[in-house]
C-alpha positions in Angstrom: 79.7 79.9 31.2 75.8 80.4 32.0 73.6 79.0 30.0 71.2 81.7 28.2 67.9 80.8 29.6 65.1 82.3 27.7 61.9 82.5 30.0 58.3 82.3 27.9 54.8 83.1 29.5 51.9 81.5 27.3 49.6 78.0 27.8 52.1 75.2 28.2 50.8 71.7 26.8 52.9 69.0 28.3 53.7 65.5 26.9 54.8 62.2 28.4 56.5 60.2 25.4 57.5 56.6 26.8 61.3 57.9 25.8 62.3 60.4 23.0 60.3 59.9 20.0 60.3 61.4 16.7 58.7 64.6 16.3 55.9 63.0 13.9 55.2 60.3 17.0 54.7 64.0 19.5 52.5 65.6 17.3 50.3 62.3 17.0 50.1 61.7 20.6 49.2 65.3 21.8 45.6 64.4 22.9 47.1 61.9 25.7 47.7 63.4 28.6 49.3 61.5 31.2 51.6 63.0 34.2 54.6 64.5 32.8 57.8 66.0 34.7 58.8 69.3 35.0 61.5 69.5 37.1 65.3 70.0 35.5 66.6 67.7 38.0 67.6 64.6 37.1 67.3 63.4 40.8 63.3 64.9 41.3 62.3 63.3 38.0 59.9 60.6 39.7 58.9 63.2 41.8 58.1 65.9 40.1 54.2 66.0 37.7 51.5 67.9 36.6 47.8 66.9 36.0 46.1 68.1 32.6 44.7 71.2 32.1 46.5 73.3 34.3 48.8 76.4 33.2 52.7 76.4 33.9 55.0 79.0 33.6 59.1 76.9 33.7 61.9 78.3 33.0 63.4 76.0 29.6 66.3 76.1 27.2 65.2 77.0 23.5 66.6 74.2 21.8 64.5 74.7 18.4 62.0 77.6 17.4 60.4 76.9 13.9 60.1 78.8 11.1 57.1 81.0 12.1 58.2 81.1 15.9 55.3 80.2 17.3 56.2 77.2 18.2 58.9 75.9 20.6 59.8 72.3 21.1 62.3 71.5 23.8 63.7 67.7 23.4 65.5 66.5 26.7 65.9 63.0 27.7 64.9 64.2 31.4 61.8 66.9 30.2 60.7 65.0 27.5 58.8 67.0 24.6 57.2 70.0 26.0 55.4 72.4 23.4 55.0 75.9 23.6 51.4 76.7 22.1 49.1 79.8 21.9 52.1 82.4 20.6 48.9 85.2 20.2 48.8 85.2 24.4 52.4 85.0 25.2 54.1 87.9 26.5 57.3 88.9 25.0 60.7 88.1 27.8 60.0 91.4 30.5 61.9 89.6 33.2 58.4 88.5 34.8 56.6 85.6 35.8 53.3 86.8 35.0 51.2 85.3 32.4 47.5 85.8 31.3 45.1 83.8 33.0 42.8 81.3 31.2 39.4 82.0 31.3 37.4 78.9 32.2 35.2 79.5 29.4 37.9 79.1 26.4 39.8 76.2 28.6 36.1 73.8 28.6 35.8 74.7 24.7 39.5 73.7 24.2 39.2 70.7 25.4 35.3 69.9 24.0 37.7 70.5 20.8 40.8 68.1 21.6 37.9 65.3 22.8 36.2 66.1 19.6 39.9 65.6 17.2 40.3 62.1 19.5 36.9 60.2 19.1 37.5 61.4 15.0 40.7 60.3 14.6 40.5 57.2 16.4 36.8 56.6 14.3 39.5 57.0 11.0 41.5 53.8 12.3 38.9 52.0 12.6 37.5 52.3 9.0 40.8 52.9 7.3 44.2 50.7 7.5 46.2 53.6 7.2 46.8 57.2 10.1 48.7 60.0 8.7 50.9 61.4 11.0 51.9 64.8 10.4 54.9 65.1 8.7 58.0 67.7 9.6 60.5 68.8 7.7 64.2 70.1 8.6 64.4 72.8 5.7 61.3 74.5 7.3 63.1 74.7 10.9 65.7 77.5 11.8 67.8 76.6 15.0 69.3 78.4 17.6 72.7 79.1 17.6 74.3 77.3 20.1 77.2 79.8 22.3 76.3 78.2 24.9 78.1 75.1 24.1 81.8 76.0 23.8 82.6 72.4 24.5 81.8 71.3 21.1 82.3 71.9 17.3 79.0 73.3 16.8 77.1 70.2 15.4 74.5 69.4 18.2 72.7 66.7 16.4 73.0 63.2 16.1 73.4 62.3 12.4 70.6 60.4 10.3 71.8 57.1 8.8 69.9 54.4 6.8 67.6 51.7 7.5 66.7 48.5 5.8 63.4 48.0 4.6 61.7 44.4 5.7 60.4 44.1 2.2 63.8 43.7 1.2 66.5 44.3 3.5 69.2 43.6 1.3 68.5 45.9 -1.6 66.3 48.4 -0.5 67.1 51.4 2.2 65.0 54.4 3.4 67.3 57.2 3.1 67.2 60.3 4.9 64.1 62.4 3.8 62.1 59.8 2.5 58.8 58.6 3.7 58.2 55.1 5.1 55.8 53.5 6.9 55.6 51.9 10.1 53.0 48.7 11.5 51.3 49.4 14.8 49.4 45.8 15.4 47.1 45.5 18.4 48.1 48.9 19.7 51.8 48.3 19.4 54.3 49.5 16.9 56.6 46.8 15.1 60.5 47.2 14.4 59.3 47.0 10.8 59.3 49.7 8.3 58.6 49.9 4.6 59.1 52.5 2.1 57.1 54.1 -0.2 57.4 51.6 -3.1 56.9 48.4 -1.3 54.2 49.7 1.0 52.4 51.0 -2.4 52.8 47.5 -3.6 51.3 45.8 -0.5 48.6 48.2 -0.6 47.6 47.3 -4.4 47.5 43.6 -3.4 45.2 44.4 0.1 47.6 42.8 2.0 48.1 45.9 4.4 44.6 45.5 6.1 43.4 44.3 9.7 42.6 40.8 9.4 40.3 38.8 12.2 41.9 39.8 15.2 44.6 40.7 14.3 44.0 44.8 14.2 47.1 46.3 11.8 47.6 50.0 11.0 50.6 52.0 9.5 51.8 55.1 10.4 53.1 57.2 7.8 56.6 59.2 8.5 59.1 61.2 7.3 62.9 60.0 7.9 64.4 63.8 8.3 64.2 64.4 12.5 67.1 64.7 14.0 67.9 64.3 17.6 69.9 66.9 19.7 73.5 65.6 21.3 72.4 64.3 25.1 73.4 67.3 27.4 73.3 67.7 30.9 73.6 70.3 34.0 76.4 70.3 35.8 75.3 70.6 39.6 78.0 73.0 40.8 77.9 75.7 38.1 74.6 74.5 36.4 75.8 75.2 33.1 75.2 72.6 30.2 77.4 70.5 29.0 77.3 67.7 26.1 78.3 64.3 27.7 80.1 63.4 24.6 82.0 66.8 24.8 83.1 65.8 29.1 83.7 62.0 27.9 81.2 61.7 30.8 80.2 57.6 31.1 76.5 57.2 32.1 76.9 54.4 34.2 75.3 52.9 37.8 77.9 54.5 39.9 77.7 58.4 38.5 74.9 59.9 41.1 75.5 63.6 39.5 77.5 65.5 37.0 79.7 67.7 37.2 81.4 69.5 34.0 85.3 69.2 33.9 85.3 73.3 34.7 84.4 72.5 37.5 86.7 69.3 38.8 89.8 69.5 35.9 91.1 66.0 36.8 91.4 64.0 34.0 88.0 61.5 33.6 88.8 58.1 34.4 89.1 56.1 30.9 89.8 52.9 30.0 92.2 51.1 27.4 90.7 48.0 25.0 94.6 46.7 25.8 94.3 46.4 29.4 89.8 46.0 29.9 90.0 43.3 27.0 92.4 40.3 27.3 94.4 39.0 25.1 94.0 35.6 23.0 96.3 33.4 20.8 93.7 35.1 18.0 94.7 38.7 19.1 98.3 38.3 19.6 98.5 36.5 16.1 97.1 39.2 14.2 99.3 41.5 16.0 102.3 40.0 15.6 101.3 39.2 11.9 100.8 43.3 11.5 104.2 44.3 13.4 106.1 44.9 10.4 103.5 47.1 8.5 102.2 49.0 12.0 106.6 49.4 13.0 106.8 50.8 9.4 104.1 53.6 10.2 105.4 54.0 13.7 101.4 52.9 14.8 102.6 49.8 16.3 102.5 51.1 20.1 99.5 52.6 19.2 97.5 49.7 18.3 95.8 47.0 19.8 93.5 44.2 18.3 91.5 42.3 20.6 88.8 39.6 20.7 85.4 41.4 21.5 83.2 38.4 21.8 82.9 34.9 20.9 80.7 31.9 21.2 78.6 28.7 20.1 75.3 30.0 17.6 73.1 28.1 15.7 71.6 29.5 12.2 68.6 28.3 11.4 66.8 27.4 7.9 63.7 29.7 7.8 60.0 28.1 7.7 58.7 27.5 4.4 59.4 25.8 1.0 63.4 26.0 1.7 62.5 23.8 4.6 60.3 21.7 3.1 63.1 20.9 1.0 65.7 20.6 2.7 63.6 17.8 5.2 63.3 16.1 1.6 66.5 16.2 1.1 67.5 15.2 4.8 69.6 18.0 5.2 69.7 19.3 8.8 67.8 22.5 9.7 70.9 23.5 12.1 74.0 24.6 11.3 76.1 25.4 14.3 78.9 27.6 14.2 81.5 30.1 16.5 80.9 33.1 16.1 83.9 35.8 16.7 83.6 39.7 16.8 87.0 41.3 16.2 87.7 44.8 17.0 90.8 47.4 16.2 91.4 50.2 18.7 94.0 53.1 17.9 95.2 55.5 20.7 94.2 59.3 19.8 97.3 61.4 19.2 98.0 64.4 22.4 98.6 63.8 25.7 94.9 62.1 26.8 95.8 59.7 24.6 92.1 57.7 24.4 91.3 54.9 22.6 89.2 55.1 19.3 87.4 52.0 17.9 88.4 51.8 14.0 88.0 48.5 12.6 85.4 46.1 13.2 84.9 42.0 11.9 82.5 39.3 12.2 83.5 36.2 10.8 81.7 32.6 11.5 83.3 29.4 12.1 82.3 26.1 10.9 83.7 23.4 13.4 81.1 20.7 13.0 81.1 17.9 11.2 79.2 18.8 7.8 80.1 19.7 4.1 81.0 23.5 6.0 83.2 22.0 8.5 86.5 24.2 8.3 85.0 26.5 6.4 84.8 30.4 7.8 82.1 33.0 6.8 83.5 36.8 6.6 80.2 37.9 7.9 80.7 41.5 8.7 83.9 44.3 8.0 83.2 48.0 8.5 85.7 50.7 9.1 85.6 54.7 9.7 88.0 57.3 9.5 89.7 57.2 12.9 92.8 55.0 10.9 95.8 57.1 11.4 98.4 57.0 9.2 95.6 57.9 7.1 96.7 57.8 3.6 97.4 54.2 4.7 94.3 53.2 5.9 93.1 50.6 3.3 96.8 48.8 3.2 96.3 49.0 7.0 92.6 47.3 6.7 93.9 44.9 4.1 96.5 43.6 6.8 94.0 42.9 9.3 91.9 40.5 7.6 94.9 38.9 6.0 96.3 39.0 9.4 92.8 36.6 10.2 93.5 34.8 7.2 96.7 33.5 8.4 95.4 32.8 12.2 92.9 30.8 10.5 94.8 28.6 8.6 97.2 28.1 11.3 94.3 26.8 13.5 93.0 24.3 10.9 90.9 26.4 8.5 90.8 25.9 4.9 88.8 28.2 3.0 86.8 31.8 3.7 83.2 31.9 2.7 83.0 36.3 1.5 79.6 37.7 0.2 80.5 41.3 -0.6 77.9 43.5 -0.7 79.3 47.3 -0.9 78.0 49.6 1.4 75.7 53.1 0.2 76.0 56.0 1.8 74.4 55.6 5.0 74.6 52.8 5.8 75.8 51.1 9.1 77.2 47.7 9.2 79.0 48.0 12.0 79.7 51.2 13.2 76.6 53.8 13.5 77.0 57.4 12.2 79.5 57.4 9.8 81.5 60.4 8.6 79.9 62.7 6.1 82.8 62.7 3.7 83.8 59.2 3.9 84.4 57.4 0.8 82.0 54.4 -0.3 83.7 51.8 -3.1 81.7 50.5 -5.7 80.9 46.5 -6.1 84.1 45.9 -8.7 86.5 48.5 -6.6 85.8 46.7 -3.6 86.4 43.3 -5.4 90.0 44.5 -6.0 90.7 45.2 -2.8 89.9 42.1 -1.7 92.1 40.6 -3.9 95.1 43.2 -3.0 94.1 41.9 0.4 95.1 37.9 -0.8 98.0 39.8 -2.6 99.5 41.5 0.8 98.6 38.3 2.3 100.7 36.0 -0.4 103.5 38.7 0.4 104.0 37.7 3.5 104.6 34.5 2.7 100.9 33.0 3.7 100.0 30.1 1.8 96.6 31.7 -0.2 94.9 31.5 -3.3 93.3 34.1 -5.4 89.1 34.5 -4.6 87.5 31.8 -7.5 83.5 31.4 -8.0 81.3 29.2 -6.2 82.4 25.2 -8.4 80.4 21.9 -8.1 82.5 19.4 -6.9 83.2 16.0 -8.5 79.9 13.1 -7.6 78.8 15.9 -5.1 75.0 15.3 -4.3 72.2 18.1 -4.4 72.1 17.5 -0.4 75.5 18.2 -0.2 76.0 21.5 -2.5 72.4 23.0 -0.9 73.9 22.1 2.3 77.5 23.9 1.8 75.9 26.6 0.2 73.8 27.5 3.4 75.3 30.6 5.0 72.7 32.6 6.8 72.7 36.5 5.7 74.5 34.9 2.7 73.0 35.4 -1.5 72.6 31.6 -1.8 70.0 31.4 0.9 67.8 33.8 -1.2 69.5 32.2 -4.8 67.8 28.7 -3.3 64.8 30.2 -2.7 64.6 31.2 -6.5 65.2 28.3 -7.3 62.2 26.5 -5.5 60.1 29.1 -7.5 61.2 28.8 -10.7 61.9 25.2 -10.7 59.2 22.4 -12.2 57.7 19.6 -10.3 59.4 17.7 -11.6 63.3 18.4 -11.9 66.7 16.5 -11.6 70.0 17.2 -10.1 71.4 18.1 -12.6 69.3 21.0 -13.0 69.9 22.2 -9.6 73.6 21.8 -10.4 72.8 24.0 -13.8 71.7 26.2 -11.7 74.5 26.6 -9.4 76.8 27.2 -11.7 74.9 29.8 -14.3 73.8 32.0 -10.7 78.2 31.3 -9.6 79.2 32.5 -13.0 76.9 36.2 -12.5 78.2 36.5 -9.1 81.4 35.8 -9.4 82.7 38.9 -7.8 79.8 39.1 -4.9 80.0 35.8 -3.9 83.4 33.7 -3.6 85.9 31.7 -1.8 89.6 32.8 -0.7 91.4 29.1 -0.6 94.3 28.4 2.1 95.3 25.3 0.8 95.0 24.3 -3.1 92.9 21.1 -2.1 90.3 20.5 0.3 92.2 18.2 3.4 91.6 14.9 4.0 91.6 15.1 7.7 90.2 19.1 9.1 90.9 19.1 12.8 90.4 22.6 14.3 92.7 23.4 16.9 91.3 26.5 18.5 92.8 27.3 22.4 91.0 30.6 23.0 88.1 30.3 25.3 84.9 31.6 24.5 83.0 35.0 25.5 80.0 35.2 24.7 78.1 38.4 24.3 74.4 39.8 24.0 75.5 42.9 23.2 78.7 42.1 20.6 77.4 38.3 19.4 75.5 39.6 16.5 75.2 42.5 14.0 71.8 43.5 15.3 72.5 43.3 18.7 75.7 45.3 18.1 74.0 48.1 16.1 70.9 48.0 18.8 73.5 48.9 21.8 74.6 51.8 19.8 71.5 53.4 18.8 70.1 53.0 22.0 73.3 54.8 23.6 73.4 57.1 20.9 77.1 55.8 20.5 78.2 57.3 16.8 81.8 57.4 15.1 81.2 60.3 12.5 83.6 62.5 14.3 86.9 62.0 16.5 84.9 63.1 19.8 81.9 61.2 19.4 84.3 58.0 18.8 86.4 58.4 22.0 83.3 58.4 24.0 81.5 55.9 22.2 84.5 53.7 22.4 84.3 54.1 26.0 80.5 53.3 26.4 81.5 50.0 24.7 84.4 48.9 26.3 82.5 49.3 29.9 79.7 48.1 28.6 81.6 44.7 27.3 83.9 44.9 30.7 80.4 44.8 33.0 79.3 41.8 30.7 81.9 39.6 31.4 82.3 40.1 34.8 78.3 39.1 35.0 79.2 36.5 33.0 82.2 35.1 35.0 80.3 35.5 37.9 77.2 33.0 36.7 80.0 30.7 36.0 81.8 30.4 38.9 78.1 30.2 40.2 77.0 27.3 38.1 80.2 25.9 39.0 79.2 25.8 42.6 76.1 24.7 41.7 77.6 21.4 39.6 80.5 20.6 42.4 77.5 21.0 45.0 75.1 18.5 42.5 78.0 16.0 42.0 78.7 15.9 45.7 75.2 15.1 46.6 75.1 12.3 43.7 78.4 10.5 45.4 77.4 11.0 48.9 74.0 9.2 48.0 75.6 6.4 45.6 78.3 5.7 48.1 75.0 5.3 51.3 73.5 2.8 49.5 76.4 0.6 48.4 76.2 -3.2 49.4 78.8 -4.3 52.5 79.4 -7.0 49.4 81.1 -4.2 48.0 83.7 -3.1 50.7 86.6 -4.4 48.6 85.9 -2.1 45.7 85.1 1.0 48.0 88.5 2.9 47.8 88.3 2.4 44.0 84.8 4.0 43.6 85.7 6.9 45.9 88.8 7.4 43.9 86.6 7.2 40.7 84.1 9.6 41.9 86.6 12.1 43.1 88.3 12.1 40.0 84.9 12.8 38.0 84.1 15.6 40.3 87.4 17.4 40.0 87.8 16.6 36.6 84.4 18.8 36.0 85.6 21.4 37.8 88.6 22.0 35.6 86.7 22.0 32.2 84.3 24.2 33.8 
């Protein structure tokens, strides 16, 4: 099908935003006027620019017309923002190219104008702390119906979720439609936004001002743009298409696209099964869920793999906690393993494709310390692409006590949980949630943690119901501050409250007061699930699967980051087979890089060790003939033997 180009004569003022930015970033920056592209064509898009103040006439699809249609904003990862100004002098569609020309006249008092707006507006960031961007809003937009794109179910935008504010990420959000503020310091804008309140509150205390060098001004904005799906032309029919709608991976190798109208063989997916190995973690859990997944005939369907693990470090933050703590002589560090654990389902039909569905971050504590065999539920997050689905929480449930039993089997004895129910919105692990998805409250969700230790018990694992935070008998204030350290935990921040309210002079046993008044109101937020009634005397983890360590899957950021910057989203069944593919290459291509560095470090440390023998063995004494076949032997033997650990 053709798309419906609509062809517009009128002055055309081109952008160049370094990527697609929000529609209250375009409007700021329309006095800069660098080169821009033109050209449709993904392959001419470094060739293709214009210089300032000339007139264009292109030929554009109208992806958004506003309320007064006189303006016409056309967001394309490849065009950038282009905006259609001047309605009064364009010509209605007549099938021509022709367009008024400028006179010279009104072009030199245009731009005596824009330089005029610039030198103002950057004179009011230099006496003010605060720029007002100006603000759009969604209900005073009306958008173009969309025929064009058969492909899909009508819903070209990407959907607006939550983000945490860095006054207090924990509690406080910026939902959509709200206004928040972001820092630009020294000419460059932070990944740090605040909302109205906070920023109110900073503002009262002056603590939002330029200080020495340091120059600091927010930005005010408006959390409602949306961003159109990514489309693109297919270069035989040069229709467009929505890459999520063609399952079409933008990866090194693709050179052009072409729409599945035009080549109908089936797009080349991959299975988390067959790209992701398996691990004595993954076939434990899967074995442990046989029964339940046989039951709902999903067992063939489902796969549970390890998506990335490796050694982290969390680190106490700078200030009085770490005074403390060096008082105390606790250690700042507190190593630990870090696993990412991931669900895939097959979609029903004959494609069948995978869909990611459940996701877990837990933390291991191996070391020697008061944590030592200890693990830290640091992450869960689900959405709806469970099938059976009126069995998706007994399904969910399963899993983690499916992890619950691996652990214990390994040399485990207890799981650290902070619950903290999600709002609406919010993305833990999985951006874009559906619309209608169902958020539990802080006691429902407590229950179904504990019908999780139920199902758990049922199946014959040796567990104990969740119980509070407890002292233990003689323990030290080094030892409980230093077991109750989990980073992203509440007893980080409960210590911290502690510091501030505390006197100068205090004992432990009003630390230990403390502990247990802040355990009792927490109870349900902050707990332990048991494996074994007491603590062992001897923990020895035995843990044979190797490690894979990941950028992109080791942390929750890092994890959320990759999504948002692939605009990967699980809200509906299309958008999670593709995403689900973007991430499984993405994590394939990440540890074949990584086994590649190895096996060259390998080469490196064979070649080092070599080297070290060859000049050990030239400068041994003739005194030393006798023991010659012995050292080489020795030497040998070290070199192969760190060839096999590595």
């Amino acid at each position: 099908m053709s798309v419906n180009l609509r062809k517009f004569d009128g002055e055309v003022i081109f952008y160049n935003p370094e990527g697609i930015k929000t529609a209250a970033q375009w409007s700021k920056d329309r006095i800069d006027f660098s080169s821009v592209v033109v050209s449709t064509d993904q392959e001419e898009l470094d060739h293709t620019t214009v210089q300032p103040g000339v007139n264009y006439s292109v030929y554009l699809t109208a992806d958004e017309l506003d309320a007064n249609n006189t303006k016409i904003r056309c967001h394309n990862k490849y065009l950038g923002v282009v905006l259609f100004s001047d309605p009064e002098e364009r010509k209605k569609v007549n099938g021509t190219n022709k367009r008024k020309p400028t006179q010279n006249g009104d072009g030199e008092a245009k731009n005596k104008k824009m330089a005029r707006n610039g030198r103002e507006k950057g004179k009011a960031e230099e006496e003010g702390f605060l720029e007002e961007v100006p603000q759009s809003s969604s209900a005073n937009r009306r958008s173009f119906e969309f025929d064009d794109f058969e492909c899909c179910d009508k819903e070209p935008f990407y959907r607006l979720d939550n983000f945490s504010c860095a006054a207090d990420s924990t509690n406080c959000r910026v939902n959509e439609g709200d206004t928040y503020f972001a820092l630009k310091e020294n000419g460059e804008i932070k990944r740090e936004w605040l909302c109205k309140k906070h920023f109110d509150e900073m503002r009262s205390k002056g603590e939002v001002g330029s200080s020495g060098n340091n120059r600091r001004v927010w930005l005010e904005h408006l959390h409602d743009h949306r961003e159109y799906e990514l489309k693109k032309m297919c270069s035989l029919c040069s229709t467009w298409k929505h890459v999520v709608c063609e399952n079409f991976c933008l990866d090194e190798d693709t050179k052009s696209f072409v729409c599945q109208s035009c080549d109908p063989l089936p797009r080349k997916m991959i299975s988390a099964a067959t790209a992701l190995h398996e691990t004595y973690l993954s076939k434990h859990m899967e074995k442990y869920c046989k029964r339940l997944f046989d039951e709902l005939r999903c067992s063939s369907t489902t796969s549970i793999r390890l998506i990335a693990s490796g050694e982290s470090d969390s680190i106490v933050p700078e200030g009085p906690l770490t005074d403390w703590f060096n008082e105390l002589k606790i250690d700042l560090n507190h190593p630990f393993v870090y696993k990412h654990i991931g669900v895939f389902q097959q979609s029903t039909g004959p494609e069948k494709e995978d869909m990611f569905m459940f996701s877990m971050m837990v933390r291991e504590y191996v070391n020697d310390g008061p944590k030592k065999g200890t693990t830290f539920l640091y992450y869960l997050d689900t959405n709806q692409r469970c099938s059976p689905s009126q069995f998706r929480s007994k399904i969910y449930q399963k899993l983690l006590a499916s992890y619950w039993d691996y652990a214990r089997s390994i040399g485990f004895w207890k799981c650290f949980v902070y619950m903290s129910a999600p709002r609406k919105g919010d993305d833990y692990l999985f951006s874009g949630h559906p619309a209608n998805q169902n958020y539990l409250t802080d006691d429902h969700l407590y229950e179904w943690y504990q019908k999780a230790v139920e199902s758990a018990r049922r199946e014959g694992t040796t567990i104990y119901q969740p119980k509070k935070i407890c002292v233990e008998e003689n323990e030290t204030v080094a030892h409980l501050a230093d077991r109750l350290f989990y980073e992203n935990g509440l007893w980080p921040d409960m210590l911290k409250v502690y510091l501030d309210e505390r006197e100068e002079e205090t004992g432990e046993e009003d630390f230990i007061k403390f502990v247990e008044g802040r355990s009792e109101v927490f109870k349900n937020s902050v707990f332990f699930v048991d494996f074994y009634p007491e603590k062992p005397l001897n923990i020895i983890i035995l843990d044979r699967d190797q490690l894979y360590p990941s950028k992109i899957a080791g942390t929750r950021e890092s994890w959320i980051d990759h999504q948002l910057e692939q605009h990967l989203q699980f809200d509906t069944e299309r958008k999670t087979k593709y995403s689900t593919q973007i991430q499984l290459r993405a994590l394939v291509k990440e540890r074949e890089e990584n086994k590649n560095g190895e096996v060259d470090e390998m080469e490196d440390d064979r070649t080092s060790h070599l080297l070290f023998f060859l000049i050990l063995m030239s400068f041994k004494s003739p005194t030393d003939s006798n023991r010659g076949t012995n050292e080489q032997q020795t030497g040998e033997l070290y070199v192969c033997q760190r060839s096999t650990n590595d």
